[in-house]
C-alpha positions in Angstrom: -2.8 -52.8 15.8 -3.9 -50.8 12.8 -2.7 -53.6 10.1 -4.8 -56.2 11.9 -8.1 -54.2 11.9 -8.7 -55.5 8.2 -7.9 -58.8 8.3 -10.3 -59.1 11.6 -13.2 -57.5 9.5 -13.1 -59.8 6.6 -12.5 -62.8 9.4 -16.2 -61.6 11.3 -17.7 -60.5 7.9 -16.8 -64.0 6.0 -15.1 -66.9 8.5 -17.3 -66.5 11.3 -20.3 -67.2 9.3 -18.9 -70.0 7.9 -17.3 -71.6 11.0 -20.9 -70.8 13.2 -22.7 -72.6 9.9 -20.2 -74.7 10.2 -20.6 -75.8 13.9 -24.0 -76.2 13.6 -24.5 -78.8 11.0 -21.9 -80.8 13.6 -23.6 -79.5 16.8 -26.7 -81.2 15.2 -25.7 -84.8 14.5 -23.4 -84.6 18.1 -25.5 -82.8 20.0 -23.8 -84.4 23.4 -20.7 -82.2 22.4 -20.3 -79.2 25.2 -17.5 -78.1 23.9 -19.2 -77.5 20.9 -22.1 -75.7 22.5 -19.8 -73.4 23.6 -17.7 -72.9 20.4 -21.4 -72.1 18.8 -22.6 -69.4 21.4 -18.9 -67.9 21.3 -19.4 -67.7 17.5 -23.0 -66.8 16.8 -22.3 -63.8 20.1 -19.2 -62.7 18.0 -21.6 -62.6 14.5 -24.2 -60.6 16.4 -22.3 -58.1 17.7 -20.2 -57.7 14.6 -23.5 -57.7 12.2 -25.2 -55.4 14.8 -22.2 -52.7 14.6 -22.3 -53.4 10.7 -25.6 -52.4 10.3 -25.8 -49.9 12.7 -23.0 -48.3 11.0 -24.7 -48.9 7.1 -28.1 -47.3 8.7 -25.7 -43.7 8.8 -26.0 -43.5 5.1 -28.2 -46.2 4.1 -31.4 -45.8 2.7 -30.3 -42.5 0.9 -33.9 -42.0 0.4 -37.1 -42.4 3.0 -39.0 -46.0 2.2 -42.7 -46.8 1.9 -42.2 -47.1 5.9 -40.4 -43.9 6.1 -37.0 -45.1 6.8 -33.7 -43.4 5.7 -30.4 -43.1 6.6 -29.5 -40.7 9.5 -27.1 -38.9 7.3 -28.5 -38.4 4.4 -32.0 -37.6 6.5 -30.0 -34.7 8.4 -28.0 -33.6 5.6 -29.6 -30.1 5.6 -29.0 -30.1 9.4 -25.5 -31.6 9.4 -24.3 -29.1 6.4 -25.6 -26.0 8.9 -23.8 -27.2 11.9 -20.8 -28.2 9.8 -20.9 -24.9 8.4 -20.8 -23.3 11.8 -17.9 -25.1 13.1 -15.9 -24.8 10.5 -16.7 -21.1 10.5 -16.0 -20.9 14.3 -12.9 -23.0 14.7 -11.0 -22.9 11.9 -11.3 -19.2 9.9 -11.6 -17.0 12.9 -9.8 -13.8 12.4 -7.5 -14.5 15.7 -6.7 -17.9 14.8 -5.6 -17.0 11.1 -3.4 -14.1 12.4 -1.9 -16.1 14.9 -1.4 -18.9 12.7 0.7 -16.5 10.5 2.3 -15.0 13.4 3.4 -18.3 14.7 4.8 -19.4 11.3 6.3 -15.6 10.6 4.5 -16.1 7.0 4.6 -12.2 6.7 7.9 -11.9 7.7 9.4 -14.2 5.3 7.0 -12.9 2.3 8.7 -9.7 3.5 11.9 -11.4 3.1 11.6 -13.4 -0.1 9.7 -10.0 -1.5 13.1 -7.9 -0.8 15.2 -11.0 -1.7 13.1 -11.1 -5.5 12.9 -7.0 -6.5 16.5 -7.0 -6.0 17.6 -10.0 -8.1 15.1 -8.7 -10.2 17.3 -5.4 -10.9 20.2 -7.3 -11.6 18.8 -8.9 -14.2 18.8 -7.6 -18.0 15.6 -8.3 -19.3 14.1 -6.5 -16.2 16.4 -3.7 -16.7 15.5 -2.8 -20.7 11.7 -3.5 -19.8 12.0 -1.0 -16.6 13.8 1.6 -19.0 11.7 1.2 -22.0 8.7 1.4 -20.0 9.5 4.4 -17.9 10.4 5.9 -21.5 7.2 4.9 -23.0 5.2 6.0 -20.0 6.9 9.9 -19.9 6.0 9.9 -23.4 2.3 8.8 -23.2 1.9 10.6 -20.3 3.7 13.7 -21.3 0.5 16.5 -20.6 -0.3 14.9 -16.9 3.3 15.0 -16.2 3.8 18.9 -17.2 0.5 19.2 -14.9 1.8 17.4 -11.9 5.1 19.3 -12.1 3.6 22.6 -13.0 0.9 22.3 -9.9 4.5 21.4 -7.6 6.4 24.6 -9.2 2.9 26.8 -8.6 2.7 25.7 -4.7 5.9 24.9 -3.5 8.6 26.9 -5.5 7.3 30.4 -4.3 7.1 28.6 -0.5 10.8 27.5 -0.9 11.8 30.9 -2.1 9.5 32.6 1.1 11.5 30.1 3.4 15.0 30.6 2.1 15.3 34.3 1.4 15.4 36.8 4.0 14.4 40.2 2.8 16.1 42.0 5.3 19.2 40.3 4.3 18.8 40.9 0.7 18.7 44.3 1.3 21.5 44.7 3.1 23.4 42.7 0.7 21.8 44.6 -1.8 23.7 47.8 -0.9 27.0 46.5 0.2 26.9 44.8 -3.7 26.1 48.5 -5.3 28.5 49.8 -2.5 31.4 47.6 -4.3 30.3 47.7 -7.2 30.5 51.3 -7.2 33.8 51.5 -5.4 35.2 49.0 -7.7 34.8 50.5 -10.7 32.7 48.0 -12.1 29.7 50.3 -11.6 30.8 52.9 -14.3 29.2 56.1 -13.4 30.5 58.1 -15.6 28.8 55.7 -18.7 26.2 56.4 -16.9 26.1 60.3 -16.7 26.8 59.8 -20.2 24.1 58.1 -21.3 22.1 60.1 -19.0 23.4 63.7 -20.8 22.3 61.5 -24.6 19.3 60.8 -23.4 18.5 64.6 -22.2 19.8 65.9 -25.4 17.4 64.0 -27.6 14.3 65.7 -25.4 15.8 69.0 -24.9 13.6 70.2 -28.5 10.4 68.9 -27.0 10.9 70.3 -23.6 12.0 73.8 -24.7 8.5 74.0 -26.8 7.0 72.5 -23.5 8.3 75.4 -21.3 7.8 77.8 -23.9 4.1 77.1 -23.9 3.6 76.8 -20.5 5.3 80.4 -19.8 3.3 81.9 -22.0 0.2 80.0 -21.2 0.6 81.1 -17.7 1.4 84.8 -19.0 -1.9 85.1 -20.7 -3.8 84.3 -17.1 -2.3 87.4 -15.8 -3.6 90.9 -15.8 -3.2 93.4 -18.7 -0.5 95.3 -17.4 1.5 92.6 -15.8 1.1 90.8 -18.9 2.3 93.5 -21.2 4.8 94.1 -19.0 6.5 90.5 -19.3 6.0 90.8 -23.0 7.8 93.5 -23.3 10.6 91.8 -21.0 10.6 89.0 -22.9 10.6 90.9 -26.5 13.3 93.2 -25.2 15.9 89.3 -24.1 14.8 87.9 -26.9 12.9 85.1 -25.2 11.6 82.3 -27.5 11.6 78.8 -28.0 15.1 78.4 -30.2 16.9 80.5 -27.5 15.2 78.2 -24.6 16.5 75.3 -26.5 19.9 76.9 -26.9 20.4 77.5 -23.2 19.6 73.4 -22.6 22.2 72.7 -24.9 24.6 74.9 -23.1 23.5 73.5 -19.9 24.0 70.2 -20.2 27.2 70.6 -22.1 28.6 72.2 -18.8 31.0 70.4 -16.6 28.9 71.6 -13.5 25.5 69.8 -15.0 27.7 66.5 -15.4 29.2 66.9 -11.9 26.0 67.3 -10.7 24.3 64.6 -12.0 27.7 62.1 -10.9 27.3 63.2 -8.0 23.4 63.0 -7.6 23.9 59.1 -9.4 26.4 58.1 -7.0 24.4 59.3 -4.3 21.2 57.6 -5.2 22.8 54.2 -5.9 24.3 54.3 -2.2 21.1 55.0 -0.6 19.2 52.6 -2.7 20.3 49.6 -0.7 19.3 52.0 2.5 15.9 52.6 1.1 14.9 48.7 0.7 16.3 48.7 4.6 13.4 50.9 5.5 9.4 50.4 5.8 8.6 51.6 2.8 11.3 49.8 0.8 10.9 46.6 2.6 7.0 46.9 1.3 8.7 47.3 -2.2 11.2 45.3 -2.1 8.6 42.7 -0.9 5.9 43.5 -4.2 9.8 43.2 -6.4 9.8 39.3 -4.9 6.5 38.2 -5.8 6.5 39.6 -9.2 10.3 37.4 -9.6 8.0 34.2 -7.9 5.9 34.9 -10.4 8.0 35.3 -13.3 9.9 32.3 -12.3 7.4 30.1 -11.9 5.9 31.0 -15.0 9.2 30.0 -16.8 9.7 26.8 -14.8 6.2 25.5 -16.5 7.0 27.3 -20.1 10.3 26.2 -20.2 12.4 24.4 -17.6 9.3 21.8 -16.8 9.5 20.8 -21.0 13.3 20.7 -20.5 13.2 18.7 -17.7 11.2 15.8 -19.3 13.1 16.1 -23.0 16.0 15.7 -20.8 15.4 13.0 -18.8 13.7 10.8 -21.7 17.5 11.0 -23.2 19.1 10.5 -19.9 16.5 7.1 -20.0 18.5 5.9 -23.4 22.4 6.2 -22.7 23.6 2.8 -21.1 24.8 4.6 -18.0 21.5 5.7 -17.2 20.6 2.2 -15.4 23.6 2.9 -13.1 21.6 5.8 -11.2 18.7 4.1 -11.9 19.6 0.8 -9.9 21.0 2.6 -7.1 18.2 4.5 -6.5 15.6 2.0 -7.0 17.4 -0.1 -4.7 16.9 2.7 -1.9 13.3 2.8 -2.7 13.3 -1.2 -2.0 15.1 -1.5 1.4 12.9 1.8 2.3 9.7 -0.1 1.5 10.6 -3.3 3.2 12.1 -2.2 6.1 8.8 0.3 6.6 7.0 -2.7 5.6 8.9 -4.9 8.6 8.1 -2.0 10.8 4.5 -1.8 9.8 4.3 -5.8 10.2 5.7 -6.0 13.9 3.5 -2.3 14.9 0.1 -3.0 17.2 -1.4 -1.2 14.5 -0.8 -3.9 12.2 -2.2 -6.5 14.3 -5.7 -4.2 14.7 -5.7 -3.5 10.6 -5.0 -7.2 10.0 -7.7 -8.6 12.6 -10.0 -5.7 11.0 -9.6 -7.0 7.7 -9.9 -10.6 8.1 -12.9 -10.0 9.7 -14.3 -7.9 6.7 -12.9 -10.5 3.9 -15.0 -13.6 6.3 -17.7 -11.7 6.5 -17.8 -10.8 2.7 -16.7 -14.6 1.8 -19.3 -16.3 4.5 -17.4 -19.2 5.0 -20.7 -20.7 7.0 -23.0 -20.0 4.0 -20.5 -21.7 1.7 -19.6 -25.2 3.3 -23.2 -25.4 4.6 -24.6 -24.8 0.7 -22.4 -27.4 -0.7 -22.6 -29.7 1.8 -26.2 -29.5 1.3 -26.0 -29.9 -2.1 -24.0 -33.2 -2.3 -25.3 -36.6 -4.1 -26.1 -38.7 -0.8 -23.7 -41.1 -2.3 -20.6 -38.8 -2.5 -21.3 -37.5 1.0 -20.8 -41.4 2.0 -17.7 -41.1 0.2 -16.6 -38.1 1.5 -17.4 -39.4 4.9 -16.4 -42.7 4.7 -12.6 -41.8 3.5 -11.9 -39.8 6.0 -13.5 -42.3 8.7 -13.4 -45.7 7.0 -10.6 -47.4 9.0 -12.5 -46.4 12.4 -15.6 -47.5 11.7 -14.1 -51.1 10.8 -12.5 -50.9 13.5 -16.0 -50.5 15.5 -17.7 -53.9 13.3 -14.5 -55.6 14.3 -15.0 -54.1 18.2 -18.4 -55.5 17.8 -17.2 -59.3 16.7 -14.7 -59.1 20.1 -17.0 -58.1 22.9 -19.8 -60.5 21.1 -17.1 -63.4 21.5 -16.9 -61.9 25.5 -20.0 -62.1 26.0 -20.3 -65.5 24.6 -18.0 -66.7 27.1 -19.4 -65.7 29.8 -22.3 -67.6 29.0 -20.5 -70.5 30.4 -17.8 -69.2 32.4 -17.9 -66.8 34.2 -14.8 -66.6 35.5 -12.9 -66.8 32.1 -14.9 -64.0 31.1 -13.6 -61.7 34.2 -10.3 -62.4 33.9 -10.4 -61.3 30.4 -12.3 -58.3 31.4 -9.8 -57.2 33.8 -7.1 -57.8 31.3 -8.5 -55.5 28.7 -9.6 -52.6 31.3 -6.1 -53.6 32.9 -4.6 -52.6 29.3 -7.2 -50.1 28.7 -6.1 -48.1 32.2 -2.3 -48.2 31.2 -3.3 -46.5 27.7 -5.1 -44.1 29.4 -2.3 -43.3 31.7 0.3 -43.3 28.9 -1.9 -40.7 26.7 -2.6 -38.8 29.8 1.3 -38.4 30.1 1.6 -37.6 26.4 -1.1 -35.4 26.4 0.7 -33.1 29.1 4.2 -32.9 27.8 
C-alpha cells in the first residue's frame, strides 16, 4: 500500500477541502438533502483528523525558534536533550566493543583480510617492479645503515658466538682428541721430530756464548762467598784445568754436537708431545686448556667484528646486484609470508585474541567518545537541516500518519449517522489488523 500513501495525502491535503467547500455551498441552497448532510460530516471528520495529524506532525519542528508566547517546536526545543540521548544510544547499541567483534566474527572480516593480505604480498613478489624496488631498497638501506648494522652484528657475535662455542665444544673431548691427533701425528711421520731436535740444537748453539759467560760468573760469584781457604783452594783447582769462560763454551759445543745430547732431547720431545694431550686430561690442564678457549673466543670474536662482520655486508650488498639473487630472495621471503599469516590465523582464532581485541576496542571508543561526538553535532545542527535530516529518513511514515488521520476522521464521520456501518467497518479493519499481527508474529519467529 506504500504507492497509495501519496496520492491519499495530496487527496486529504487538496480534494477534501475542495469537495467539503464544495458540499457546503450545495448543503446551503438544499438544505433538505440528508444524504448531503452526511457526505459533509464524512468530509469535514476526514479534514479534521487529517489537518489535526498535519499539524501535530509540523509542531515537531515548527517554530524553530520560541514566539512572543513562548511556543517552539518540540524538536528543535529539545535539540540539546535529543542530541544527548541520541548520543547515548548510538554509543550503547551500535559501537559496543562486543557487538563490533562479533559483527567481524560473524562476517569472518579478519579472516579474509588475512586471506586477501597473504593472497596480495605474494602476487606482490611475482611482480617486477616490486622485485627491483625490494632489491634496490634493501641495497640502499645496508648502505645507509652500514655502522648500526656492524653494531647489531657485532653485539650478536659478542653474546652468542662464545655461548655457541661453550655449547658445542666439550673440553674433555678436545683433549682427548688432542692427544690421539699428536699421537698420529707423531706416529705418522707428519710430526717431524727430528726437525725439531734440530731446530732445537740451532737454537742452543746461538746462546751457548751467553750462557758460558752466565755460568762463568756465577761460579765465580759463588766462589768469592766462600771462605779464604776453600776459596783458594778452588782457584787453584780451577787455574791448574784451565777453567775459564772460552773452555766452558767449548765443552757446550761439544755437548750438543754429541749423538747422546740429540738422543736425549728426541727422546725427551717425543715424550713431552705424548703426554701433552694427558696433561690437558687432568685438573690442572683442564683449568688451562679452559683459560686457552676463552682467549680463542676472544680472539675470534674480535676478528668476526674487524673482519668477517665487514665481509659479510660487502658481500651480501654484491650478492643484492646479480640477477640470481632474487631467486633466494623470493623463496625466503615467501617463508617469512606464510609464517606471518598462518601465526597471524592462529593468533586470530586464540581466546587471547578475542580478550586483546575486546581490550582494544574499548580503549579506541573511549579515546574517540562516540557519545560526545554525535551528541556535539547533533547539537550543533541548523534546526532546519535537523528537519531534513529527520524528515528523510521518516518522511513516508509520517504521511502515512496525516493520511491515517483523513481515514479514521471519515470513520468517525460515519458513525455519526450509522452506527452500524461504522462497526462493521471497524471489525473489518481490526479483522485485517489481527491477521497482520498474526502473519508478523509468524515471520518474526522463523
Amino acid at each position: 500500500m506504500g504507492f497509495l500513501i501519496k496520492p491519499l495525502r495530496y487527496f486529504f491535503a487538496f480534494a477534501v477541502p475542495l469537495l467539503l467547500m464544495a458540499t457546503a455551498i450545495w448543503k446551503y441552497y438544499q438544505p433538505e438533502l440528508l444524504w448531503l448532510e452526511m457526505v459533509f460530516a464524512i468530509l469535514l471528520a476526514s479534514m479534521v483528523g487529517f489537518y489535526t495529524n498535519f499539524i501535530a506532525i509540523k509542531m515537531l519542528f515548527r517554530p524553530s525558534y520560541p514566539t512572543v508566547f513562548g511556543r517552539q517546536g518540540l524538536i528543535p526545543k529539545k535539540q540539546v536533550e535529543l542530541a544527548e540521548r541520541l548520543g547515548d544510544g548510538i554509543n550503547e547499541h551500535f559501537f559496543n566493543a562486543q557487538e563490533i567483534r562479533q559483527h567481524l566474527d560473524q562476517n569472518q572480516l579478519l579472516q579474509k583480510g588475512s586471506d586477501r593480505l597473504k593472497v596480495f604480498l605474494d602476487d606482490s613478489l611475482k611482480d617486477p617492479k616490486i622485485q627491483k624496488k625490494l632489491r634496490l631498497g634493501l641495497s640502499q638501506q645496508i648502505e645507509n645503515h652500514t655502522d648500526d648494522i656492524h653494531q647489531f652484528l657485532a653485539n650478536i657475535a659478542d653474546k652468542n658466538l662464545p655461548k655457541l662455542i661453550a655449547e658445542n665444544t666439550d673440553l674433555t673431548q678436545v683433549a682427548q682428541a688432542l692427544s690421539k691427533y699428536l699421537e698420529g701425528q707423531i706416529d705418522s711421520g707428519d710430526i717431524n721430530l727430528e726437525e725439531v731436535v734440530d731446530k732445537f740444537t740451532e737454537i742452543a748453539a746461538e746462546n751457548i756464548p751467553a750462557l758460558a759467560r752466565w755460568l762463568h760468573d756465577q761460579f765465580d760469584e759463588h766462589n768469592e762467598s766462600q771462605g779464604v781457604f776453600k776459596r783458594n783452594f778452588v782457584s787453584f783447582l780451577k787455574w791448574s784445568n784451565d777453567i775459564d769462560e772460552d773452555s766452558l763454551r767449548d765443552q757446550l759445543f761439544h755437548l750438543i754436537s754429541t749423538i747422546e745430547f740429540r738422543n736425549a732431547v728426541y727422546e725427551f720431545t717425543e715424550r713431552m708431545a705424548l703426554s701433552l694431550g694427558d696433561y690437558f686430561q687432568t685438573e690442572q690442564g683442564m683449568v688451562q686448556l679452559n683459560t686457552l678457549s676463552e682467549q680463542l673466543n676472544g680472539y675470534l670474536v674480535d676478528k668476526a667484528q674487524e673482519e668477517g662482520i665487514p665481509y659479510l655486508i660487502r658481500w651480501l650488498q654484491n650478492w643484492l646486484e646479480e640477477p640470481e639473487a632474487w631467486e633466494t630472495l623470493e623463496h625466503y621471503l615467501s617463508k617469512v609470508i606464510d609464517w606471518l599469516t598462518s601465526e597471524l590465523d592462529r593468533y586470530i582464532h586464540s581466546e587471547r585474541f578475542n580478550q586483546d581485541m575486546e581490550n582494544g576496542l574499548n580503549r579506541l571508543l573511549v579515546h574517540f567518545n562516540i557519545q560526545a561526538m554525535v551528541s556535539k553535532k547533533v547539537a550543533q545542527l541548523n534546526t532546519e537541516n535537523l528537519e531534513k535530516l529527520v524528515l528523510s529518513a521518516t518522511r513516508e511514515h509520517l504521511t502515512a500518519i496525516e493520511v491515517l488521520g483523513g481515514v479514521l476522521g471519515a470513520f468517525a464521520g460515519i458513525a455519526l449517522f450509522s452506527v452500524p456501518t461504522f462497526l462493521v467497518i471497524l471489525a473489518i479493519a481490526l479483522l485485517l489488523l489481527g491477521i497482520e499481527w498474526l502473519l508478523g508474529r509468524q515471520r518474526a519467529s522463523e
